[in-house]
N, C-alpha and C positions, 0 to 999 in steps of 0.2 A: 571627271575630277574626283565622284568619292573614291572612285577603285586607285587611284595614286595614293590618297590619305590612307586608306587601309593597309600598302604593303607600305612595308621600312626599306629608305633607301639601301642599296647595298651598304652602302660604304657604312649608314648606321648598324648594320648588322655585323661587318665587318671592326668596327669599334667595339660592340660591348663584346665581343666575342674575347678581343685584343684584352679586353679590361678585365673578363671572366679568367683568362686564359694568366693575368699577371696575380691576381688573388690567387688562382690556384697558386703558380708560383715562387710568391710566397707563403703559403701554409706549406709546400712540401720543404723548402729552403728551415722553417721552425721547427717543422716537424725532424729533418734530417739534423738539424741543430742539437737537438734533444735527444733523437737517436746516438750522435756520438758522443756525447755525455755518460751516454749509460755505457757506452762501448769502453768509453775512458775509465769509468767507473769499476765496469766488472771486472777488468782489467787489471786493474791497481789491486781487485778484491782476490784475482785467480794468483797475483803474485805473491798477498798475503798467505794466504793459503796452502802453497808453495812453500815457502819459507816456514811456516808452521811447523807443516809434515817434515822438511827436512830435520826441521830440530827433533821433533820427535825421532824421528828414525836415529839421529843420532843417541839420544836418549838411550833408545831400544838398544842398539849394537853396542853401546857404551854397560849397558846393563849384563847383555851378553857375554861380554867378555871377563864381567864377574862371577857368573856361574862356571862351578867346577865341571871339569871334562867327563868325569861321570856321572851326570844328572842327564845327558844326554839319553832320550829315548830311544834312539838305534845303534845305543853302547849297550844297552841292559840285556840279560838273559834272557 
């Protein structure tokens, strides 16, 4: 009779396993939560950025095309 008390039935071991196995499950389910959060985020951040640079560039070409045609360095003597 003590050697019964000392092992855990299957099916108990088969439970907390079940219960271990649903914690895990929801900390990856938070954790992947929060992962596409930041995905959402950088996202929104790489568009800004995007849009930035474009302006700039236009900026730049827009500048360009105010500079006289012989300032150009591979016009010059």
């Amino acid at each position: 009779m003590r050697g019964s008390m000392a092992t855990p039935h299957p099916l108990d071991l088969i439970a907390e396993r079940v219960e271990r196995l649903l914690l895990r499950h929801t900390e990856l389910e938070r954790t992947n939560a929060l992962l596409a959060e930041q995905v959402a985020s950088l996202a929104q951040e790489r568009d800004s950025l995007k849009s930035r640079l474009n302006a700039a560039r236009g900026r730049i070409d827009a500048l360009l095309e105010r500079l006289p045609e012989n300032n150009h360095p591979k016009d010059a003597p």
